[in-house]
C-alpha positions in Angstrom: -19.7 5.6 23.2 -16.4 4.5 23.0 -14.9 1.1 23.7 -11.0 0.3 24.4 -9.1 -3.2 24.8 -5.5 -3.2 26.3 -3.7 -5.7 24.0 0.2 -5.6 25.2 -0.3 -9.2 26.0 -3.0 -11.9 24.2 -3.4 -11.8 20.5 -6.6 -13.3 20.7 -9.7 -12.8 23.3 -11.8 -14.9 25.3 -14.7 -14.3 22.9 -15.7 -17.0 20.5 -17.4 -16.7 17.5 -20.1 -19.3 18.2 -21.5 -17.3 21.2 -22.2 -14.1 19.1 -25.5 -13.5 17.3 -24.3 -14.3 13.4 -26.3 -16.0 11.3 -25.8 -20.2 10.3 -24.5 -19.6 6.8 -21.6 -17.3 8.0 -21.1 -18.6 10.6 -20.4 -22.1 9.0 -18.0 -20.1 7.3 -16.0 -19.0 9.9 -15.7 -22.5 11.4 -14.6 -24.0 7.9 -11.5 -21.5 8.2 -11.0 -22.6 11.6 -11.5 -19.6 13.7 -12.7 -20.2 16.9 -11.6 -17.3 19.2 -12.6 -13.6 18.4 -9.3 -11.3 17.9 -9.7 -8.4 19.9 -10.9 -5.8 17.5 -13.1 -8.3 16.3 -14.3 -8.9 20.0 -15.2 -5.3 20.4 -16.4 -4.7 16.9 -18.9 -7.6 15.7 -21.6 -7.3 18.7 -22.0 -3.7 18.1 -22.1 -3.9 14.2 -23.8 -7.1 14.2 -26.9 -5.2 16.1 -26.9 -2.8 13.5 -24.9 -0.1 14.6 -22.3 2.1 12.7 -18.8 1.0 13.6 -15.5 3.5 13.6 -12.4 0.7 14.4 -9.0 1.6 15.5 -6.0 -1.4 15.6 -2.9 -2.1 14.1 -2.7 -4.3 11.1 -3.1 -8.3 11.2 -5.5 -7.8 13.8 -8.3 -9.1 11.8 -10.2 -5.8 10.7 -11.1 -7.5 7.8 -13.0 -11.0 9.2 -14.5 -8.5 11.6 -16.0 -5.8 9.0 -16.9 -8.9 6.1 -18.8 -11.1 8.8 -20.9 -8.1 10.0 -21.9 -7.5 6.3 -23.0 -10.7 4.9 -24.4 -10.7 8.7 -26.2 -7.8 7.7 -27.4 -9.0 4.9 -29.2 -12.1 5.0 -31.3 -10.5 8.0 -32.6 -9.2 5.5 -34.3 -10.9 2.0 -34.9 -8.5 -1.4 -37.4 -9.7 -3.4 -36.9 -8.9 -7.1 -33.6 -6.6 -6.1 -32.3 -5.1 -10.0 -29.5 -6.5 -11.4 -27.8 -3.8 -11.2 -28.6 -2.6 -7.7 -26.0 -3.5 -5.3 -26.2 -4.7 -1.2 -23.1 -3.4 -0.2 -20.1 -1.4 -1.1 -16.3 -2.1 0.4 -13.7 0.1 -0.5 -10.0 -0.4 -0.1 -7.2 2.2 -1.0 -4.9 -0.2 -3.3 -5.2 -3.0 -5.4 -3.3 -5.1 -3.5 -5.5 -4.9 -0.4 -8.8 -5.0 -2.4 -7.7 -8.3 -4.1 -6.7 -9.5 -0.4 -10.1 -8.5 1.2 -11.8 -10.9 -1.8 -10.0 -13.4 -1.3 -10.7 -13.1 2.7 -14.3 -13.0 2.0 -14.6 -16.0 -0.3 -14.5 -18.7 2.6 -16.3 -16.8 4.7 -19.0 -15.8 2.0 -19.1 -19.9 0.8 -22.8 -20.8 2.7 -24.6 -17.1 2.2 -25.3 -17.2 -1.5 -24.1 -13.8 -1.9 -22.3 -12.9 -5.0 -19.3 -11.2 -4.8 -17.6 -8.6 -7.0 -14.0 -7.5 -7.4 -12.9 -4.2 -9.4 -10.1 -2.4 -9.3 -8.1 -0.3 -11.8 -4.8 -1.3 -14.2 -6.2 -4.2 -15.7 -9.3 -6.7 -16.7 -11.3 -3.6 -17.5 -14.2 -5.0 -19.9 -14.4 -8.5 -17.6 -14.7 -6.7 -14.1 -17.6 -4.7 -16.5 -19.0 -7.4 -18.0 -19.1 -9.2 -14.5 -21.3 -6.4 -12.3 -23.6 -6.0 -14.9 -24.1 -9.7 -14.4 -25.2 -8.1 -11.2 -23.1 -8.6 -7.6 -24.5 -7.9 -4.2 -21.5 -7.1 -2.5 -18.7 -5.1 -4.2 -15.2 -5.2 -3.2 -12.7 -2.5 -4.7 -10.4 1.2 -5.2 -11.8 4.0 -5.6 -10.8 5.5 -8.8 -12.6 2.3 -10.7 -15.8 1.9 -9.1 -16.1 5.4 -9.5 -15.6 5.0 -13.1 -18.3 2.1 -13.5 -20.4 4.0 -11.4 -21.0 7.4 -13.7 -21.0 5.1 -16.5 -25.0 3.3 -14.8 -23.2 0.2 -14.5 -24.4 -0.3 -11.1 -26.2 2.1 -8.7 -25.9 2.6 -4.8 -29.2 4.3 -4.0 -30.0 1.8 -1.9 -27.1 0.3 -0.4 -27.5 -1.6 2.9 -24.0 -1.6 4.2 -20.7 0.8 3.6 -17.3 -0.4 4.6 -14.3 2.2 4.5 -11.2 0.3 5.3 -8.0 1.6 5.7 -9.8 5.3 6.1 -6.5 7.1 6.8 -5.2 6.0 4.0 -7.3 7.1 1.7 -6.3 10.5 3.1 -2.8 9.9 2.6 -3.4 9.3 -1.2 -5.7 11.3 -2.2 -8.9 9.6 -2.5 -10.9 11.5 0.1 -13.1 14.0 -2.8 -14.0 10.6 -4.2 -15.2 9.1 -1.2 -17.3 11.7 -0.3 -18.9 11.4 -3.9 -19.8 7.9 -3.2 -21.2 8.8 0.3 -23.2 11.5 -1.2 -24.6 9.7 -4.0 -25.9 6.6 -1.8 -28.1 5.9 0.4 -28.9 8.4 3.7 -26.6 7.4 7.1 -29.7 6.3 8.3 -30.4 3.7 6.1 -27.8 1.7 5.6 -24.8 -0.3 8.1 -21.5 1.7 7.9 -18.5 0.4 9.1 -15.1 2.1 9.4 -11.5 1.1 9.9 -8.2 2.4 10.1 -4.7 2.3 11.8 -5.8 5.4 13.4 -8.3 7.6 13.9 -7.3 10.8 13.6 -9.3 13.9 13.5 -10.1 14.0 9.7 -10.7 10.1 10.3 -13.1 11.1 13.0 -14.8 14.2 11.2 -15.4 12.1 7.5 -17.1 9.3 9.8 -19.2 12.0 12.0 -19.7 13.7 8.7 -21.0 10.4 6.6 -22.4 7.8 9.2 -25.2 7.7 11.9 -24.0 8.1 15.3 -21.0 5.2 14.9 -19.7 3.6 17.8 -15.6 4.0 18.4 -13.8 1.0 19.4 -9.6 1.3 20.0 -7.5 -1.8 20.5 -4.6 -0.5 22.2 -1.2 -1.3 23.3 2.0 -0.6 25.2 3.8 0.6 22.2 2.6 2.1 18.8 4.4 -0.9 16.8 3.5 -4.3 17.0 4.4 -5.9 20.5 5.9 -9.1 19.1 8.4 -7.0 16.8 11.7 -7.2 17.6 13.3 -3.6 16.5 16.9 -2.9 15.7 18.5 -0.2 13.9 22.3 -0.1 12.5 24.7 2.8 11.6 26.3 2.5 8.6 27.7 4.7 5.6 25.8 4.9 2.1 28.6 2.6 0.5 28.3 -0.3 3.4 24.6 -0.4 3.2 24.2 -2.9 -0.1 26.9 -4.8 1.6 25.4 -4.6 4.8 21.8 -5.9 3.6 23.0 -8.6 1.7 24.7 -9.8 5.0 21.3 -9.5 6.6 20.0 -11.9 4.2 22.3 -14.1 4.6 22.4 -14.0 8.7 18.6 -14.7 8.2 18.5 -16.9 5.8 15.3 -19.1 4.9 13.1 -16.1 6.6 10.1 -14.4 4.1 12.1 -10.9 3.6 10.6 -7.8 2.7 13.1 -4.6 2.1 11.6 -1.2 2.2 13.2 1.2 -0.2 11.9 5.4 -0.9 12.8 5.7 -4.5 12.2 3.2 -7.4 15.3 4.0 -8.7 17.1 2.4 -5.7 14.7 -0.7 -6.1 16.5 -1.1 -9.2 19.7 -1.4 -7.9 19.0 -3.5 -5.5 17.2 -5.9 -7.4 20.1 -5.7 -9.9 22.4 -6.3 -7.0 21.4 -9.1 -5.3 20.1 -10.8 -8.9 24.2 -10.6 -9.8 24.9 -11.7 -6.3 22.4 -15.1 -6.7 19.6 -14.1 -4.6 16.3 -14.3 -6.1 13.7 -11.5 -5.3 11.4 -9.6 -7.1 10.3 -5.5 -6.8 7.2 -4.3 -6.1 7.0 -0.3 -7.0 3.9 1.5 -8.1 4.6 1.4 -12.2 4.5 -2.5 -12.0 2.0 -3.7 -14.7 -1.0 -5.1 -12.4 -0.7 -8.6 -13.5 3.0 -9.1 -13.1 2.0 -7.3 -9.3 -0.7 -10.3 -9.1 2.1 -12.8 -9.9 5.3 -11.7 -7.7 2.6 -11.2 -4.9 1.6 -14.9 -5.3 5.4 -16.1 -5.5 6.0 -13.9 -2.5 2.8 -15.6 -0.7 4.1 -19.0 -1.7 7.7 -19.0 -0.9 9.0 -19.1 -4.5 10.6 -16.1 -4.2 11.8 -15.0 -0.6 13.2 -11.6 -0.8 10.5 -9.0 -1.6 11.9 -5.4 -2.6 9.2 -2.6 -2.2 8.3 0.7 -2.3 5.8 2.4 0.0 2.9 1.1 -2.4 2.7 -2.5 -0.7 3.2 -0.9 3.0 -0.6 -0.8 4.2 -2.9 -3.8 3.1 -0.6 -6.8 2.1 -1.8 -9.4 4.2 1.5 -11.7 3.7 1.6 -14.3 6.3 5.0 -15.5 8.0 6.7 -12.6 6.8 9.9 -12.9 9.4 12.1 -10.1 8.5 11.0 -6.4 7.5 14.1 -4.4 6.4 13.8 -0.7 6.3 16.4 0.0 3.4 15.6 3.3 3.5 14.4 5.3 6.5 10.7 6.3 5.6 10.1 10.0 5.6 7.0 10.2 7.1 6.7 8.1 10.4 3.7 6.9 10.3 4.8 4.9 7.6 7.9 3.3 9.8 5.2 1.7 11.8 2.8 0.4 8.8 5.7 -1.0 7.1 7.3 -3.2 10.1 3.7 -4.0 10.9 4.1 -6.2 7.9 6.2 -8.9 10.2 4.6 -10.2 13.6 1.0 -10.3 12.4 -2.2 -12.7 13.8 0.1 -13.1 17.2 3.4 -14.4 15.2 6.5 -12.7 15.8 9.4 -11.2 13.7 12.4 -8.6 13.4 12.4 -5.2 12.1 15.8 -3.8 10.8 16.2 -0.3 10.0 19.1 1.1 8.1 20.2 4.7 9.9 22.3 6.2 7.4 23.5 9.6 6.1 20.9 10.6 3.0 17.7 9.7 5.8 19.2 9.5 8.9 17.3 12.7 10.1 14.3 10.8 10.1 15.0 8.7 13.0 14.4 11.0 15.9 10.6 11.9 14.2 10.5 8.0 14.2 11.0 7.6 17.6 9.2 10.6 18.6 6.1 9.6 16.8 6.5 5.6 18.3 7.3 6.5 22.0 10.8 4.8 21.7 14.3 4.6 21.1 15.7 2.5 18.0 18.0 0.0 19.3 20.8 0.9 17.5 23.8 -1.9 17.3 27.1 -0.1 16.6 29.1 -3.1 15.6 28.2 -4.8 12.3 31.4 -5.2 10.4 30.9 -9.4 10.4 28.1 -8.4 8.7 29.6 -6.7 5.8 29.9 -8.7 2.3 33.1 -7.9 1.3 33.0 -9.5 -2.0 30.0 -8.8 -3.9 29.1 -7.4 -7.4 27.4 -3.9 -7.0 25.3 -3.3 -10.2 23.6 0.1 -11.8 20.8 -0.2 -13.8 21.2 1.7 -16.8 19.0 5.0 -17.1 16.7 5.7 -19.1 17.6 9.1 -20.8 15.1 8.5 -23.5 12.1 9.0 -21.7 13.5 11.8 -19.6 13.6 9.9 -16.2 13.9 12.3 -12.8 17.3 10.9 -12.5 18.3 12.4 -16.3 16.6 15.8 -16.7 14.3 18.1 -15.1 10.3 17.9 -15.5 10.0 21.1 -17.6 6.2 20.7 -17.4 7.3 22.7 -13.8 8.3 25.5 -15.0 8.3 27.1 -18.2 11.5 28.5 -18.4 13.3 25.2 -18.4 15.8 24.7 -21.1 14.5 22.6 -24.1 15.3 18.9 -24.0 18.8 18.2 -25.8 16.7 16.5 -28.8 15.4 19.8 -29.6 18.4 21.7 -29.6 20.5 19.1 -32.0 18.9 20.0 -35.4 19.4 23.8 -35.4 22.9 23.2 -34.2 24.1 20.3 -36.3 22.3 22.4 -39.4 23.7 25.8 -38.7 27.0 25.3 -37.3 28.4 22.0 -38.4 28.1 21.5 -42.1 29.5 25.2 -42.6 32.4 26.0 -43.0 33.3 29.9 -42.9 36.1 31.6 -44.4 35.4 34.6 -42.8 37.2 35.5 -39.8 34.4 38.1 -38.7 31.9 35.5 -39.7 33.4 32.3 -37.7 34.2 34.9 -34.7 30.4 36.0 -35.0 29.5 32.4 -34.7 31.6 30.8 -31.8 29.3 32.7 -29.1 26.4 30.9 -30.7 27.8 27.5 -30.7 28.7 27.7 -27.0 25.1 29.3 -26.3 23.6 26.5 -28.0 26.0 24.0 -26.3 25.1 25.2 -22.7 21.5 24.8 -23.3 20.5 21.4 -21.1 24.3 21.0 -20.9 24.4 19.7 -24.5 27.8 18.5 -25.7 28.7 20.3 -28.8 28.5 17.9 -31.7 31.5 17.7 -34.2 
């Protein structure tokens, strides 16, 4: 059975919470966060699953996924009572494909979760190791968290799944996209039968792999699809600007000005770029802060929480905080950089305009990723609105700054990854002893000798392009 809402023009539906079949506890919960009217994924979603019937979900983000799969598990739940359950047994299992989004669906839950008695658990890889351990061996009934960590606790005994009572997969196609799909097909074969247990998946689409994994892993699930007019958000306003590779810096840090007082975020492709930007507007008396996947998890935690706050304004990111962030009043989303992939145009404006507010999408069309506009437009159904004229917009004085590179550890930027192929030259460390011991500290009298030798010194100098020494 499948079940489709148009959405192109109410964020929220006529359904209210209090008229659906959830339990007291929870839903004391939901009216201490002051939700009264069911979003419309939520709307289609909660009856089914709250009947205890497997769930496949289809909407944008900020449509409230999240409230919708959390209150059909605790829900789920407290129908039922375990008598003497092992510490070590746990209720239910959500699984997120980031950090970011698994410490966002924890914090979600804890309002909701404050009447039901259920404990909750939170792990997650790149930090807190020993006290996310320590704390499910404590025992948790509903576990919240990335793959690649729970796993890990998992082979280890630290907790066991065998009988699990509900499964939530969010963001499924995304665990596509990065690789996690062999691990959850572990967990789904190493816990408790389809039959057996709640299982609720959600995504931004479901595609065909989407559709086969949940076919594959779930008992007969119902699909609901919120859909709209347009692939990207409705209340997004789009528009697109022309410029050249040297007027783009320029050109955003006039955006930031035009909007000032908006939360920004500015969607970059490479880290090294990040780094220039940051740099940039840093010299130029903007504060921000750079999210990219190599930041340590707790300074993440921290810039996340400025960003949330207000402290800092201006967010810089790579692709890693597209999908999940839950960042509210975000105003401005500023595609930098063209994304590559198209799908990934729409999850990072989808970052603005979320829960029925609005906001404005900017996308930089320029010569290194210009090509990627007409897949863009293919994929959403539209044209960019491209404004021609933006010279008011242009800085014109304005310190541009590099960040330094970091030869040493043999960045992308500075040498090849010789690991690729193993006929690429020998760093330039390797090459300076022989040289500097056979060539420099001799000195030959022998005009057949020093002939003999000058075709080895530029051999040895055109290896990695190292610059003779002497």
């Amino acid at each position: 059975m499948n079940e489709t809402q148009d959405v192109s023009a109410n964020h929220l539906s006529t359904q209210t919470f209090s008229n659906l079949d959830i339990c007291e506890p929870v839903l004391k919960g939901i009216k201490e966060t002051g939700f009264d009217y069911c979003t419309p994924i939520q709307a289609l979603a909660l009856p089914i699953a709250l009947g205890g019937k497997d769930v496949a979900g289809q909407a944008q983000t900020g449509t409230g996924k999240t409230a919708a799969f959390l209150i059909a598990t605790f829900h789920h739940l407290l129908k039922t009572e375990i008598e003497n359950k092992p510490t070590s047994q746990l209720r239910a299992l959500i699984l997120a494909p980031t950090r970011e989004l698994a410490i966002q669906i924890y914090e979600d839950a804890k309002p909701l979760n404050m009447h039901t008695g259920l404990k909750l658990g939170l792990a997650y890889g790149g930090t807190d190791y020993q006290k996310q351990r320590e704390q499910l061996e404590a025992g948790v009934d509903v576990l919240i968290g990335t793959p690649g960590r729970i796993i890990d606790y998992f082979k280890q005994g630290v907790f066991n799944i065998k009988k699990l009572e509900v499964m939530v997969l969010d963001e499924a196609d995304r665990m596509f996209d990065l690789g996690f799909i062999n691990d959850i097909r572990y967990l789904f074969r190493s816990m408790s039968p389809a039959e057996e247990r709640l299982s609720l998946m959600f995504s931004a689409t479901l595609s065909l792999r989407v559709k086969e994994l949940a076919y594959e892993h779930m008992a007969s699930p119902e699909s609901v699809v919120v859909e709209t007019d347009r692939i990207t958000a409705e209340l997004v306003t789009e528009k697109a600007y022309l410029p050249s590779n040297p007027d783009k810096l320029p050109l955003l840090m006039g955006l930031l000005q035009a909007h000032a007082g908006l939360r920004c975020l500015v969607f970059i492709n490479t880290k090294r770029m990040a780094e220039k930007i940051q740099a940039t507007l840093n010299a130029n008396g903007f504060e921000n802060g750079m999210l990219s996947g190599d930041v340590p998890q707790r300074k993440r935690e921290s810039l996340l929480k400025k960003f949330k706050s207000g402290e800092v304004n201006t967010l810089i990111a790579t692709d890693v905080a597209a999908r999940g962030l839950h960042i509210s009043d975000v105003g401005l989303v500023i595609n930098f950089d063209l994304p590559q992939d198209a799908e990934d145009y729409v999850h990072r404006i989808g970052r603005t305009a979320r829960a029925g507010a609005t906001g404005v999408a900017i996308s930089l069309i320029c010569e290194t990723f210009g090509m990627h506009a007409a897949d863009i437009e293919k994929y959403t159904g539209h044209k960019l609105p491209v404004e021609r004229n933006y010279e008011d917009l242009l800085v014109k004085d304005m310190v541009i700054v590099e960040p330094p590179r970091r030869d040493k550890r043999g960045t992308r930027e500075t040498r090849p990854d010789a690991r690729k192929n193993s006929s690429t030259p020998k760093p330039a460390s390797r090459v300076q002893k022989p040289k500097v011991a056979a060539i420099e500290p001799v000195k030959l009298k022998d005009p057949k000798t020093a002939a003999q030798s000058k075709p080895l010194r530029s051999r040895i100098s055109r290896i990695g392009d190292v610059p003779a020494v002497g």
